[in-house]
N, C-alpha and C positions, 0 to 999 in steps of 0.2 A: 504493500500500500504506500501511497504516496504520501509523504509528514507534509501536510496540510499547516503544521504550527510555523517554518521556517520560511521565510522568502527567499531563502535562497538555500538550493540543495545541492549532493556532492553528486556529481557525473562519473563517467568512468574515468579511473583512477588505477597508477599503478606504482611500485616503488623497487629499487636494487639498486645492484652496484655495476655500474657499468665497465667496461675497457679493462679486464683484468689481464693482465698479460701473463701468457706464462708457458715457460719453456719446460718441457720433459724432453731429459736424454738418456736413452735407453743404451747401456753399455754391455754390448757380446761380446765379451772379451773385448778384439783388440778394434772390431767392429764396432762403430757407434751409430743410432738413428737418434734423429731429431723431429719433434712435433713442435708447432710454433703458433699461438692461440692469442687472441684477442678476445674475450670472452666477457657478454651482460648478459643481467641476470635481473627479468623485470615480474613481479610480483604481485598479484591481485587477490582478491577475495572479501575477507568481512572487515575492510579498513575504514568503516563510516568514520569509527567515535574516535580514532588517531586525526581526525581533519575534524570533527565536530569539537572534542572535548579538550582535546591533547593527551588520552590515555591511551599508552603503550603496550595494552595489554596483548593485543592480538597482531604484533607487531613483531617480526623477527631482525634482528638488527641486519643492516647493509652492510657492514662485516662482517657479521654471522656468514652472509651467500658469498663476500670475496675467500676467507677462509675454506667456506666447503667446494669453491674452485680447484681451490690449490690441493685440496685432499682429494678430491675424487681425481688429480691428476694423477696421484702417486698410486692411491689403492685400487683404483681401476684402470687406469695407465689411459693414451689414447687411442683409439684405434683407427676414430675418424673423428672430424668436425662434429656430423650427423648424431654418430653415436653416442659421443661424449656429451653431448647437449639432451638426449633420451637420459643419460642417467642422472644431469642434474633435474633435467624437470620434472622426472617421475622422485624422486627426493622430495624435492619441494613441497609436489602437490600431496603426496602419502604421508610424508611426515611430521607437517605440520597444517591442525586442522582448520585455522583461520585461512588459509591460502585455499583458494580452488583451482588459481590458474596460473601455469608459470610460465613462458616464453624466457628461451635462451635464445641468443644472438650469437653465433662464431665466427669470427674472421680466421681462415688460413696462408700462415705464412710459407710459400714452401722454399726449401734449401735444396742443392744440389753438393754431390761430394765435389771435393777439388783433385780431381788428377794430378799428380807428382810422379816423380820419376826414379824410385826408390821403389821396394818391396809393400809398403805400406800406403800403395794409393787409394786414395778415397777413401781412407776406415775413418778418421776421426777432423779430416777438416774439408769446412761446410764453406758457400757462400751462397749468399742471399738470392734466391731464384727471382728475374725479374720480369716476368713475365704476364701474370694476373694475382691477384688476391681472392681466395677460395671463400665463399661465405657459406652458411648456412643458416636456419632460422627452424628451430623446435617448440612447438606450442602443446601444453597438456592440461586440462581439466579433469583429470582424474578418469574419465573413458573415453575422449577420444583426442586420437596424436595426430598432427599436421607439421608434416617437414618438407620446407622451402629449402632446396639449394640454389646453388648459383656461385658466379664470379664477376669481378668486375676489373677495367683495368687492362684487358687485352686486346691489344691493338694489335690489330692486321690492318695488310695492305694489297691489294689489288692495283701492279702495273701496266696492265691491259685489259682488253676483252670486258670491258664500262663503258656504256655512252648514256646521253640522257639529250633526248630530242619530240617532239612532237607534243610539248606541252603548254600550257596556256599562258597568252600571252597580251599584256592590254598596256597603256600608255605607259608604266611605271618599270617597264621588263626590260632590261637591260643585257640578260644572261645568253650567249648566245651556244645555239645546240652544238652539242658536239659526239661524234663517234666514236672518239678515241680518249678515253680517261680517264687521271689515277681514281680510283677507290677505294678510300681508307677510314677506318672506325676506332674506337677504342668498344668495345663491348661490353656493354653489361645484361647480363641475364640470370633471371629466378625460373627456378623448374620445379613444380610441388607433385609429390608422389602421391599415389593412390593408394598407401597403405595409412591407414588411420590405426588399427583394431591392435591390440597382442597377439590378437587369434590369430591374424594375418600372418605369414613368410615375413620376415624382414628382408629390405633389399640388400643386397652386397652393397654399401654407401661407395666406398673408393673403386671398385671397378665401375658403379655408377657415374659417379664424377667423369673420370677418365675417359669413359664411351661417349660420353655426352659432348664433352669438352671436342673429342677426335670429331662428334658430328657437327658440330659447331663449324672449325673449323675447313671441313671436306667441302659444306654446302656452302661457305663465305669462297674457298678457291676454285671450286669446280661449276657453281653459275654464271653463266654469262649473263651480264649485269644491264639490265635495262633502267633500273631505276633500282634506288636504296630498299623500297622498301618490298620490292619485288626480290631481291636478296636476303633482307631477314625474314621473310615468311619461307622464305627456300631452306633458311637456319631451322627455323623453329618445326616447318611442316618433317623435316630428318629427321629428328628428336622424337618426335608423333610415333614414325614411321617405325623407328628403329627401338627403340626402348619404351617396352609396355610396362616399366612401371613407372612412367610417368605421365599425367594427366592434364599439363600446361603447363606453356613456356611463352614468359613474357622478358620481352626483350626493348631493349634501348639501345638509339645505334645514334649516336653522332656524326655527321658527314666533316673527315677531318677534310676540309677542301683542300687542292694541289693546285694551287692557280700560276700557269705558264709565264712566265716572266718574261717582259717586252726588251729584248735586247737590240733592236735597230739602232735606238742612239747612239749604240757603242758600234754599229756595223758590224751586228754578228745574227745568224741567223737561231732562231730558238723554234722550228717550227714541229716538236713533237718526235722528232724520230729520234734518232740514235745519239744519247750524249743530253736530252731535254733536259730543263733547268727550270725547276718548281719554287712556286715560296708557299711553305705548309703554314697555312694560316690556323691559326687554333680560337679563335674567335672574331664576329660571332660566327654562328655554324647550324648550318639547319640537324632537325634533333626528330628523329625518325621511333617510333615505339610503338606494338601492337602486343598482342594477346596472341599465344596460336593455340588451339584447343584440340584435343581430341574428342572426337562428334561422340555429342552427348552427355560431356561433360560441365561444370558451371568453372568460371571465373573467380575466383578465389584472390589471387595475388593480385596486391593495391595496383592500382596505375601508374602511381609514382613512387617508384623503387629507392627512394630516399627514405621512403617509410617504412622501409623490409629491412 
């Protein structure tokens, strides 16, 4: 029921520790792996009278969840983004009965070994992969789970085989067609599985990632590019195609432009072919995003991925 006595009531509401960083390294002998997390931790449930009264009863401190970070790193190790985020938020929600709902957030950092030229290449020294940033997002109410992955951060580039012609054009258009052009993104994309249940198989999380990421990538170099967004729907309908346990994939594609550089006044020719001379403009930039679904399924992941 609605408290008719207040003029003003509490809406949804949630509270954690956000950005907990934190490194586990796993040591096989002389062999070492590395897991590298950014990790929040946002909490709901019966917190009226913590915002009405200021009583803290039903309250678990925001160091209480940065500590049980760091411990479920060591007593349950990592195994994936995914995973690691299922065992904090079934924690949360089972063990503490004020909480009903707990959303973990993980960012992944990944490393690569360093080849040397000694016996002992690549067992214990790391450098910082630079490639994308692995995220994930784990939601649980006590029956049912919803996990969002995704990454963000990886830029490809297409140096051929793009044009963009035949679109509309009124006093203010300036942009002239072309058949021949780079195309380049930085990518970000969220893909949410269709396993909710316990009862359900769990998916393999990292060979997931890994397949996905592979289709990502196949369908961005293997379309030939009429338009941007005629390419991430080629991204996301692969994903559909290829991996059934997943139920939508929303993607955001920034067009990094490549604009051909006017070299006549220096008396040199720049006209596209062999040796072309770009200036990578990084703003502003047209900002391309859609939904791809598998038919029959609903929309689930925000529209603006800022929010995930």
């Amino acid at each position: 029921m609605t408290d008719t006595s207040r003029p003003a009531v509490l809406g949804q509401n949630q509270y954690g520790k956000a950005e907990n960083r934190v490194v586990r390294i796993t040591r096989n002998g002389a062999t070492h792996h590395i897991k590298d997390l950014n990790v929040s931790v946002a909490l709901s449930g019966d917190m009226e009278e913590v915002h009405y009264s200021g009583s803290n009863a039903n309250v678990l401190p925001t160091d209480t969840t940065k500590n049980t970070v760091f411990a479920f790193a060591k007593e349950h190790g990592i195994e994936s983004a995914e995973q690691f985020g299922i065992h904090l938020a079934r924690h949360f929600v089972t063990s503490q009965e004020p909480v009903h709902r707990a959303r973990i957030r993980v960012e992944e950092y990944a490393w690569e070994r360093i080849a040397t030229s000694d016996a002992h290449e690549g067992e214990h020294s790391f450098v910082r992969r630079g490639q994308e940033t692995r995220l994930a997002q784990v939601t649980y109410d006590g029956e049912r789970w919803e996990v969002v992955s995704g990454l963000k951060d990886l830029t490809v580039l297409n140096s051929t085989d793009s044009e963009f012609r035949g679109y509309v054009k009124d006093r203010y258009t300036t942009l002239q067609e072309t058949r021949g052009r780079v195309l380049a993104t930085s990518v970000a994309a969220r893909w949410r599985f269709h396993w909710t249940d316990d009862r359900q198989p769990m998916p393999d999380w990292e060979t997931s990632y890994e397949r996905t990421k592979q289709h990502l990538l196949q369908a961005f170099a293997e379309t030939y590019s009429l338009s941007l967004q005629q390419t991430m729907y080629r991204m996301g309908a692969r994903i559909i195609d290829h991996r059934d346990e997943i139920a939508e994939v929303r993607l955001s594609l920034p067009n990094r432009h490549h604009f051909q550089v006017d070299l006549e006044p220096f008396g040199l020719e720049n006209d596209g072919e062999d040796g072309a001379v770009y200036l990578a403009a990084d703003r502003p930039y047209g900002l391309i995003e859609a939904t791809i679904l598998r038919n029959g399924c609903e929309a689930l992941i925000p529209a603006d991925l800022t929010n995930l």
